[in-house]
FIVEX-952260 format. One line per field, with one value per residue (C-alpha): residue number from 0; residue in one letter; x, y, z negated. Coordinates in steps of 0.05 Angstrom, whole numbers, plus 5000, padded with zeros to 4 digits. Layout:
// residues N
k = [NUM	...];
r = [A	...];
c1 = [X	...];
c2 = [Y	...];
c3 = [Z	...];
END
This chain:
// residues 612
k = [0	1	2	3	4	5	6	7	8	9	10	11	12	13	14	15	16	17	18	19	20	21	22	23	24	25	26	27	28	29	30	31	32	33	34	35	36	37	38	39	40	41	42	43	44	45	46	47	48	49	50	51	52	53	54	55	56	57	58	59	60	61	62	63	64	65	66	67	68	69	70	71	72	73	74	75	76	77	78	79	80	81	82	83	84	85	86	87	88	89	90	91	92	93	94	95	96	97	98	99	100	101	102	103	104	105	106	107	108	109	110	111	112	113	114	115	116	117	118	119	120	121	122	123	124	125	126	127	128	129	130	131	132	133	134	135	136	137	138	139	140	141	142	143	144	145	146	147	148	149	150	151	152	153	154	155	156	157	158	159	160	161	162	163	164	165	166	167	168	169	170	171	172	173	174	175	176	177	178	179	180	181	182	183	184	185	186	187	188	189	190	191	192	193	194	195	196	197	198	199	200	201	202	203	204	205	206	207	208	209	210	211	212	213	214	215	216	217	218	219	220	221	222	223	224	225	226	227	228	229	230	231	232	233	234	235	236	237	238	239	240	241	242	243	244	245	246	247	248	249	250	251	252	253	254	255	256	257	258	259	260	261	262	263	264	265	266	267	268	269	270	271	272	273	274	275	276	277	278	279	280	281	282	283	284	285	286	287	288	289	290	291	292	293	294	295	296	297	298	299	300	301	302	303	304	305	306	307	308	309	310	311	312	313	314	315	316	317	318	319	320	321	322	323	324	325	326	327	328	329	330	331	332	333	334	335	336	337	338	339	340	341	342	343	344	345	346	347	348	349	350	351	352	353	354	355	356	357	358	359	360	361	362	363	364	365	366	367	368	369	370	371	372	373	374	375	376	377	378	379	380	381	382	383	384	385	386	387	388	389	390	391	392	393	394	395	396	397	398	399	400	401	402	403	404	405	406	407	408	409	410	411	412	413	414	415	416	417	418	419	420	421	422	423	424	425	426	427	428	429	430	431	432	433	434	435	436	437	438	439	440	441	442	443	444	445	446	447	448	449	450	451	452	453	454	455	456	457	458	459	460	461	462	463	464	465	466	467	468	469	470	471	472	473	474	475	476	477	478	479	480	481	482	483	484	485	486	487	488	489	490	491	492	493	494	495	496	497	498	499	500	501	502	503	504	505	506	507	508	509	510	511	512	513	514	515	516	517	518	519	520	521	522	523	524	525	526	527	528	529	530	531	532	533	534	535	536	537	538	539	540	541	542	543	544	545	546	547	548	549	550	551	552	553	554	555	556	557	558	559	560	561	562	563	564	565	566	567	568	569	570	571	572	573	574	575	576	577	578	579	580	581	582	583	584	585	586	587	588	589	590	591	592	593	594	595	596	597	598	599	600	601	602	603	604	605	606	607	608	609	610	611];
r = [X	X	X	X	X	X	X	X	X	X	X	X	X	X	X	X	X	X	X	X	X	X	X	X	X	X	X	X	X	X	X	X	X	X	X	X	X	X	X	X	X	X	X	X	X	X	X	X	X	X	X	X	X	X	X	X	X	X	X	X	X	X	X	X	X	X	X	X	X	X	X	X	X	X	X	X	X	X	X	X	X	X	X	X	X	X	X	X	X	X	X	X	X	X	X	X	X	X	X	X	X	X	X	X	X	X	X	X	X	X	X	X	X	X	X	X	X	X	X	X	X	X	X	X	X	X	X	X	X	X	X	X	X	X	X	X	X	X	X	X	X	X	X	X	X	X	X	X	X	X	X	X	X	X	X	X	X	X	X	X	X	X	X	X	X	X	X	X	X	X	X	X	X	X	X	X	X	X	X	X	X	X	X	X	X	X	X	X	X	X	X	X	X	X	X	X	X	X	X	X	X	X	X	X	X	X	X	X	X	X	X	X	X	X	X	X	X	X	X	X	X	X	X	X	X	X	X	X	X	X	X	X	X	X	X	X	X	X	X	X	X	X	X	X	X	X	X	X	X	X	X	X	X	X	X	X	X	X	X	X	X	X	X	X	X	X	X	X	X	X	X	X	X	X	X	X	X	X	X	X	X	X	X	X	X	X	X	X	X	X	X	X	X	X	X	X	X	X	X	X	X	X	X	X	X	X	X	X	X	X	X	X	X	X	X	X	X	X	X	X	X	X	X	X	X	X	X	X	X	X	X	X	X	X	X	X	X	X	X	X	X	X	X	X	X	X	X	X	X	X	X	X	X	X	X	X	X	X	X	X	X	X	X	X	X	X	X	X	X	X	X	X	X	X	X	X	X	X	X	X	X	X	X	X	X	X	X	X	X	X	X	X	X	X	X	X	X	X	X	X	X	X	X	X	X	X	X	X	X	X	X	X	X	X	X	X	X	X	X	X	X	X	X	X	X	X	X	X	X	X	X	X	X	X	X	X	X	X	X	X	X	X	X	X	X	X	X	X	X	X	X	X	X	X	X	X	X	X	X	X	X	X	X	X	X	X	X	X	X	X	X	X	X	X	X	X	X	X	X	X	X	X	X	X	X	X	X	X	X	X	X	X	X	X	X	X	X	X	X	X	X	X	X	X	X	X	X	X	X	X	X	X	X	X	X	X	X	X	X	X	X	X	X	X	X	X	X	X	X	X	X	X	X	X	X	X	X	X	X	X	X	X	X	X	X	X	X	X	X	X	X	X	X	X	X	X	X	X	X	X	X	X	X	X	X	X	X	X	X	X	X	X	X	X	X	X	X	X	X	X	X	X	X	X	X	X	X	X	X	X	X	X	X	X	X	X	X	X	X	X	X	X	X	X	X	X	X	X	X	X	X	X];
c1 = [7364	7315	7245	7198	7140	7075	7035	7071	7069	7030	7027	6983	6936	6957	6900	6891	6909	6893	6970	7032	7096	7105	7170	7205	7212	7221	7277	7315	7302	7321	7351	7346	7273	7257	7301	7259	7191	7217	7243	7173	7137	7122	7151	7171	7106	7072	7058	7072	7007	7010	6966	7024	7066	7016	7026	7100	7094	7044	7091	7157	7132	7146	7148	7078	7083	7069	7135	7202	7265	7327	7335	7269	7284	7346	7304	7269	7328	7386	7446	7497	7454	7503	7459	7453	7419	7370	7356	7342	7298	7262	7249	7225	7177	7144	7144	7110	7044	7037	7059	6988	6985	6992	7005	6957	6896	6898	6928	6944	6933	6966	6909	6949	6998	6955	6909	6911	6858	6856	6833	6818	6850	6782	6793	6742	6748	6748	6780	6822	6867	6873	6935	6965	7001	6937	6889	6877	6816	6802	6749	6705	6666	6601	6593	6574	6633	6598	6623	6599	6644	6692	6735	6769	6825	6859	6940	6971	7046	7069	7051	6983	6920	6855	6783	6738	6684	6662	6606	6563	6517	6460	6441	6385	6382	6373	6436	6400	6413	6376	6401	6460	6502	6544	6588	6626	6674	6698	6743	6737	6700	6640	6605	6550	6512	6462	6423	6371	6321	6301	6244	6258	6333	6308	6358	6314	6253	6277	6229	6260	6315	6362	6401	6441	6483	6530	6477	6422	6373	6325	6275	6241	6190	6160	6095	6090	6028	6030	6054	6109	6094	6111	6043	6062	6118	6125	6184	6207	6262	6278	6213	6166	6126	6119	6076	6066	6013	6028	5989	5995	6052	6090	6078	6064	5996	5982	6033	6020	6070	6059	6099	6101	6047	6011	5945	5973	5977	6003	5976	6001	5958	5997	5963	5996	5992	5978	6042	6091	6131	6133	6061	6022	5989	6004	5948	5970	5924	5962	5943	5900	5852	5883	5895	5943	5956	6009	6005	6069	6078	6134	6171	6168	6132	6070	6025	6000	5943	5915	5844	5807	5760	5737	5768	5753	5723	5677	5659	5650	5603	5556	5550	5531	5480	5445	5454	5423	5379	5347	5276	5222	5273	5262	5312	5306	5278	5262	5235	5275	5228	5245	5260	5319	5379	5445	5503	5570	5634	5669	5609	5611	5692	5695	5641	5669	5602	5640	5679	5604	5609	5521	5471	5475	5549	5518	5461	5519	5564	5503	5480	5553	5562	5493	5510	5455	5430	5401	5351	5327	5302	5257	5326	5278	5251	5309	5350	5293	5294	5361	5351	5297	5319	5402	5387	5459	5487	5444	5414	5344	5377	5423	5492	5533	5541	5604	5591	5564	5565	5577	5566	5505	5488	5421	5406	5345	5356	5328	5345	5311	5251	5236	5247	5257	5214	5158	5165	5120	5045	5058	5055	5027	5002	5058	5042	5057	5095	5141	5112	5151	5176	5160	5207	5144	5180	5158	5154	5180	5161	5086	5079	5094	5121	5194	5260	5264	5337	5343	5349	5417	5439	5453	5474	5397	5375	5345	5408	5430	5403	5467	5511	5558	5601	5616	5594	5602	5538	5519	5522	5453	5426	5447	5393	5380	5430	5423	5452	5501	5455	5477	5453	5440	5499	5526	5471	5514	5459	5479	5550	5585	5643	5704	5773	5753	5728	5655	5620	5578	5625	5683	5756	5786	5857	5855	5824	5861	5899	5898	5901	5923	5878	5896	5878	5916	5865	5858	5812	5812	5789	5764	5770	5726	5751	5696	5707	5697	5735	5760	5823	5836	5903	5939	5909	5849	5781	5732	5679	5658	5620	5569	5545	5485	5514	5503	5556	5501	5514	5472	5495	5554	5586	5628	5667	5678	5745	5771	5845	5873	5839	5802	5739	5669	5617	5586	5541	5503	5472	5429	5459	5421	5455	5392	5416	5394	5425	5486	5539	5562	5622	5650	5719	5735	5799	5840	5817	5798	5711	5676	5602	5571	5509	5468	5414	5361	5363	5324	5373	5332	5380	5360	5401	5472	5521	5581	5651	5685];
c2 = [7316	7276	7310	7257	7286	7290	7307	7369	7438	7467	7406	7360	7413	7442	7435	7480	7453	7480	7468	7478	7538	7593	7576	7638	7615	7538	7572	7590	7521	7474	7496	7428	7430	7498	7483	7421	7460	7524	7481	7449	7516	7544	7617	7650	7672	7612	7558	7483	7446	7385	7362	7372	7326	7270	7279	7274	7215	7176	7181	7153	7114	7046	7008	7035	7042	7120	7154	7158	7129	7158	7105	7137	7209	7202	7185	7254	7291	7260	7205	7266	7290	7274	7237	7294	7334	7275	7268	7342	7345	7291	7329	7389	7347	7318	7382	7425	7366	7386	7463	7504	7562	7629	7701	7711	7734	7693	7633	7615	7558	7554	7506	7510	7542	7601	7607	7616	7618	7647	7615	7644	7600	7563	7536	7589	7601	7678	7686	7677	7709	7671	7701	7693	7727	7769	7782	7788	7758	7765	7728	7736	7679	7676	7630	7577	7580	7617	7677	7747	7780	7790	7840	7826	7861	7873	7868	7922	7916	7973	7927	7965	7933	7960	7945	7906	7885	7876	7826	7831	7767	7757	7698	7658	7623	7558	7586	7606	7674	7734	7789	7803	7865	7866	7932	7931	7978	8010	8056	8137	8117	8085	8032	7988	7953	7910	7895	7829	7807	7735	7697	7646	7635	7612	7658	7656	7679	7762	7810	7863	7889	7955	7973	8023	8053	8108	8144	8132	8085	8035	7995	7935	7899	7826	7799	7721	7682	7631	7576	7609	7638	7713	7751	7826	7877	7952	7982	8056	8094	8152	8186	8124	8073	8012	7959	7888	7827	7757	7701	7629	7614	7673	7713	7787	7796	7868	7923	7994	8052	8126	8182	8181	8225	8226	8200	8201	8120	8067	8003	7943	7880	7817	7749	7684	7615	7554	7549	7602	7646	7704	7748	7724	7792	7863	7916	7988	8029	8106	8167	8199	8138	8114	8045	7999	7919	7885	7819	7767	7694	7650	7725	7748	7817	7797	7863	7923	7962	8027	8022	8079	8095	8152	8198	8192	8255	8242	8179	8208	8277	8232	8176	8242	8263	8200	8198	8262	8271	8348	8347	8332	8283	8215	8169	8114	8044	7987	7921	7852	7794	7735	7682	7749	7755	7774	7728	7715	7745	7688	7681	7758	7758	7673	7690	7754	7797	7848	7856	7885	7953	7936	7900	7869	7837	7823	7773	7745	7732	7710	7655	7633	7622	7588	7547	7568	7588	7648	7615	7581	7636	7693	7743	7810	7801	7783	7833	7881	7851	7866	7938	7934	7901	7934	8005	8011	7987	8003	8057	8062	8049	7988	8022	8009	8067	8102	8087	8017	7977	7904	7878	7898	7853	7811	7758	7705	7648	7596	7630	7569	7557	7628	7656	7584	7584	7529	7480	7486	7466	7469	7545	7559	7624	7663	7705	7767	7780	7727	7684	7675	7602	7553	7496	7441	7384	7346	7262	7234	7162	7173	7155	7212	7250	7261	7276	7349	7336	7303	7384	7383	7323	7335	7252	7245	7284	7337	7381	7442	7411	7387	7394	7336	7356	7302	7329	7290	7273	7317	7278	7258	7297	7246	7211	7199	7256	7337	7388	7435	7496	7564	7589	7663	7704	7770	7826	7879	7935	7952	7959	7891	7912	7855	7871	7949	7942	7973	7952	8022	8076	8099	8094	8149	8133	8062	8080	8044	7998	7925	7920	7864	7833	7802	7729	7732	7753	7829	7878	7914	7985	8031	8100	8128	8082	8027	7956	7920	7857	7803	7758	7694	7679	7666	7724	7700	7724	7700	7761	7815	7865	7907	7983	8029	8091	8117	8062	8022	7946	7932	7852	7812	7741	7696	7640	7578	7541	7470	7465	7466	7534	7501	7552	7495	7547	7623	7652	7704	7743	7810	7863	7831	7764	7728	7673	7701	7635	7600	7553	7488	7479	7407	7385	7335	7282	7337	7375	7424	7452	7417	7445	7492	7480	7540	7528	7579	7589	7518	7481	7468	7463	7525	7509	7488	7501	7457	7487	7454];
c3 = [6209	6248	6251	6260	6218	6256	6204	6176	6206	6253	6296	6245	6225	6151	6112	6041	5971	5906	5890	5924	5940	5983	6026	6009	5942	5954	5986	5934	5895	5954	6020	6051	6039	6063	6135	6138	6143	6179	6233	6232	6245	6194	6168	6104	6083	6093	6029	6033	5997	5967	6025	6070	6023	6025	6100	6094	6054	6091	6141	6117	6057	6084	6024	6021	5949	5938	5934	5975	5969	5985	6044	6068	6049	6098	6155	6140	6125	6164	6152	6134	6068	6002	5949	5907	5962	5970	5907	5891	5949	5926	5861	5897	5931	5870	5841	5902	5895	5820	5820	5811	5869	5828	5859	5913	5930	5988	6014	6093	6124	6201	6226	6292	6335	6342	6281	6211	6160	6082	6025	5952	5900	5889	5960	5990	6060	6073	6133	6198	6250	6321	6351	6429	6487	6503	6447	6368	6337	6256	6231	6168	6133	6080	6028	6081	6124	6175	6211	6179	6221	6272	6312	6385	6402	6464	6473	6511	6550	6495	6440	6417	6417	6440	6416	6451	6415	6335	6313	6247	6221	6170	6149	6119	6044	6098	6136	6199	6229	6201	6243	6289	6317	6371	6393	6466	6472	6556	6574	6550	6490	6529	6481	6485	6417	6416	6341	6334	6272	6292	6272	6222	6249	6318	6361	6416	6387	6372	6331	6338	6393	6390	6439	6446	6507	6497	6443	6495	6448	6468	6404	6419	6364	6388	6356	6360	6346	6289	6341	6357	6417	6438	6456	6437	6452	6437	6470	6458	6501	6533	6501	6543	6503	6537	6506	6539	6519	6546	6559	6522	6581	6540	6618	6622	6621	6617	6610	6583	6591	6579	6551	6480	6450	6511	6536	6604	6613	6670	6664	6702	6705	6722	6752	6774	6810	6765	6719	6754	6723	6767	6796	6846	6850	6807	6807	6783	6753	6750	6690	6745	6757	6828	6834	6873	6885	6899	6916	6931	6946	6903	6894	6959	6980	7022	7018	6987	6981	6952	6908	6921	6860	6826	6781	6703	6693	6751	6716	6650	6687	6712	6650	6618	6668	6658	6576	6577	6637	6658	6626	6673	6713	6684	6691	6725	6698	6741	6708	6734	6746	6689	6746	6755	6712	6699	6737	6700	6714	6749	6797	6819	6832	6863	6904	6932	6919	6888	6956	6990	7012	7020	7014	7073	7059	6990	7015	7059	6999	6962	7013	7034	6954	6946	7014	7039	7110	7120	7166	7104	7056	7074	7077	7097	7016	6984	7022	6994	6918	6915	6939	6890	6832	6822	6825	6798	6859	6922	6945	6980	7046	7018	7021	6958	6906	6894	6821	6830	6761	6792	6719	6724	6784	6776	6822	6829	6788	6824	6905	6938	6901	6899	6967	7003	7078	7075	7133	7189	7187	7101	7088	7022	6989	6937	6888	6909	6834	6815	6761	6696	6704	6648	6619	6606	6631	6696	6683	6748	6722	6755	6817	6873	6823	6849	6797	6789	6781	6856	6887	6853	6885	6966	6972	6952	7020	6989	6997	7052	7118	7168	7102	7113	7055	6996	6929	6859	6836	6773	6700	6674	6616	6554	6526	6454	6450	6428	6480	6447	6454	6428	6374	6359	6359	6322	6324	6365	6367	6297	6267	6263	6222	6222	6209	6201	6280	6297	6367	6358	6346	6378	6356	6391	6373	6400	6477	6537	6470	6455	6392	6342	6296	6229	6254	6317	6366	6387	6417	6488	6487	6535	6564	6510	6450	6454	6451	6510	6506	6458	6469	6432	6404	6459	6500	6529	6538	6496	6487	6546	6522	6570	6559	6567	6597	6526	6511	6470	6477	6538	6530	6526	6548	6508	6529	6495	6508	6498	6463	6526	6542	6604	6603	6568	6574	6577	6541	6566	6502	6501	6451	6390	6398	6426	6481	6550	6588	6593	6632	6619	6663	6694	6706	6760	6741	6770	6721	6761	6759	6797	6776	6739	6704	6692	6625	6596	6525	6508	6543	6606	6669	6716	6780	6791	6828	6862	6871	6934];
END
């Protein structure tokens, strides 16, 4: 017999037919046939399709004409076979590519030396064993073909098997994964299992994770915004919540962990460099109030530091001494000058004001900010204004409080105007009490009269005396166009109810939580459950709110952001939405600020100031 059939067997890929025989029995109708395909590979309980005739036929039908001869059957079956043989085998084979399969349950299909799949008699794949020297693998299929399940097994030298690992799949009406299960098995017994939900098939995007080693369980849900991106986590194991919000690079933010049903809370607060992926610096803020930073460079360790700071309920004893003072001991009011006023929260941390442990590193911090010399301003009466003007940060004697509210920091609007040293030979008289400054405008297009605007501009020579430093020239104000001035916000000295949130009362069960709202953005609360901070959808702040020690809204900023979430402005508003000021901020082509324009609530400019 010459065996020249590539194309039948195991070799050319058997592929499934609705008709065909089981060899066993083509067996006992024609021996010649059934040698032919057990010497091609495959075994007694293997069928012969009518698919594998085509094959046989494609190969040795030279005449090309859709059936063998007998010439053509001897090159299949050798010179030696009588006629009668030939002939009968011929038979068989037309017989086997019209003989309906009947029988089974399930048809095999050796696909290849080492694997065999099943088929239902409707030609429905339903499943497959991959066989070698070393392991067992049976595979389970859906509707789509796609693997529901499957089991590994292990081949020991005694010829047992051992389990290593079994796989469950869900899938999607679109035929994306739903959810997947994965079990591990080690030696003794040890396992390991790992369960995932996925959102909308995208296996990289879990929403919820459970895994579980030897019995010892660990549950992780994952909130994504509607673009996709992850911004929420709540982990649970070993009796420790952990809960983690990320920032629009999908980077830990913040991280909360404390024992579960416990108010006893660690909070880790994560910042980075530009567009890294690991912390540039990770403060630590422990259940009993101590604090501690960490700060690293491209992953490396660089330093650490402790943050000394009160303890809460020394925080809360003395907000409650001054919500309800002793009768006869009034508390303390001082009224701020209106050329005075609140600064905004990247001016007290860039400028490093918060760092002063007085007043006297204050006015330093002030001036170096301002870039201005102390030589310059009358520093003995500002020194004393500021004394004067934050008792919630200096005492008589200038030394910083241990309490000190640095949010609560007023400075003079307008430094150089107001406390500016006349040259020689032109000293003129001040009012001993500021005077409330107006916004009529000034027309420089009289004659002497110079551009109010030029004080801004240090290339016109009116700037810091020996400054040498290159600063862009500001934008003019446009003409023939309206500023974008703020209007009047959200009344927070009454109940502003949205999403079932109040600004007035407390929510005790949220305090130290970040919670999700409805519309993607969330709220920050404090110690005592009050709001005091608003993130956008991608985790960034865009309302800060301020409190009375009688946690009254005292004031609050919001921030207005481009799409790219490059900070536009900041609106400083007292608690019954009314504008106080604001900032416009500038971008250079690097896009990095380059000025920021400080406006009172008309839109008049106030001052500026340049960042180098």
């Amino acid at each position: 017999m010459i065996d020249a059939t590539n194309g039948v067997g195991p070799l050319g890929n058997q592929q499934f037919s609705t008709k065909g025989v089981k060899l066993s029995d083509l067996k006992e109708k024609n021996q010649l046939l059934f040698n032919y395909f057990k010497q091609a590979g495959l075994n007694e309980n293997s069928y012969v399709y009518s698919t594998d005739i085509e094959k046989l036929k494609e190969a040795y039908d030279t005449n090309d004409n859709g059936k063998l001869s007998k010439k053509e059957a001897r090159a299949i079956f050798g010179e030696d076979v009588s006629r009668k043989d030939l002939k009968k085998a011929l038979k068989a084979i037309d017989e086997i590519a019209l003989t309906d399969l009947q029988g089974e349950d399930f048809y095999p299909v050796k696909t290849n030396e080492n694997e065999t799949e099943y088929y239902t008699k409707n030609n429905v794949l339903v499943s497959s064993v991959y066989e070698d020297n070393e392991q067992h693998i049976q595979n389970y299929y859906g509707k789509n073909k796609q693997i529901v399940a499957q089991f590994v097994q292990k081949k020991n030298e005694d010829g047992t098997m051992t389990k290593v690992s079994g796989t469950m799949n869900e899938y999607n009406n679109d035929g994306t994964l739903y959810r997947c299960s994965e079990k591990t098995y080690g030696d003794d017994g040890a396992f390991e299992e790992v369960k995932m939900t996925f959102l909308n098939g995208d296996q990289n995007k879990p929403l919820k994770i459970e895994h579980n080693i030897n019995g010892n369980k660990k549950t992780t849900d994952i909130e994504y915004n509607t673009e996709g991106k992850r911004m929420r986590s709540i982990s649970v194991a070993n009796g420790q919540k952990t809960e983690v919000v990320y920032d629009e690079l999908e980077r830990p933010l913040k991280q909360f962990e404390s024992p579960l049903g416990s108010d006893n809370m660690t909070i880790n607060e994560y910042k980075y460099n530009g567009t890294a992926t690991t912390p540039s610096e990770v403060t630590t803020t422990k259940p009993d109030g101590s604090k501690e930073r960490v700060t690293y460079n491209n992953g490396e360790f660089v330093s650490r530091e402790q943050i000394v700071q009160l303890k809460p309920e020394d925080i809360k004893s003395q907000a409650k001494q001054q919500t309800h003072p002793v009768k006869g001991q009034p508390t303390q009011k001082v009224h701020v000058p209106d050329d005075w006023g609140r600064v905004p929260t990247s001016f007290r941390h860039s400028s490093g004001i918060v760092e002063a442990k007085d007043v006297d590193a204050a006015l330093k911090a002030l001036l170096d900010a301002r870039n201005i010399k102390a030589a310059d301003v009358d520093a003995d009466k500002l020194k004393a204004d500021l004394i004067k003007f934050n008792p919630s940060l200096f005492d008589k004697a200038g030394k910083l409080k241990a309490d000190a509210k640095w949010d609560r920091l007023d400075l003079p609007k307008d430094l150089k105007a107001q406390y500016g040293k006349t040259p020689a030979g032109k000293d003129e008289a001040k009012p001993e009490n500021p005077v409330p400054r107006t916004n009529t405008p000034i027309d420089s297009s009289l004659p002497g009269i110079p551009d109010p605007k030029a004080r801004f501009n240090p290339r016109n020579g009116v700037g810091q005396a020996g400054s040498a430093q290159p600063v862009e020239q500001p934008k003019e104000e446009p003409k023939g166009e309206e500023l974008d001035i703020p209007q009047k916000g959200p009344d927070l000295s009454k109940p502003v109810s949205k999403y079932g949130m109040n600004f007035l009362l407390p929510q005790k069960k949220y305090a130290n939580q970040t919670v999700l709202n409805p519309d993607g953005t969330s709220y920050s609360y404090d110690e005592n459950g009050y709001i005091n901070v608003q993130y956008d959808k991608n985790g960034r702040e865009i309302l800060i709110v301020d409190r009375n020690p009688d946690n009254s809204v005292y004031y609050y900023i919001e921030y207005k952001l481009d799409a790219n979430g490059n900070k536009t402005s900041e609106i400083k508003r007292k608690s019954d939405g009314s504008v106080d000021y604001y900032i416009d901020y500038v971008y250079n082509k690097k896009g990095e600020v380059a000025a920021q324009i400080y406006r009172n609530s008309d839109g008049t400019m106030s001052d500026v100031t340049y960042i180098n």
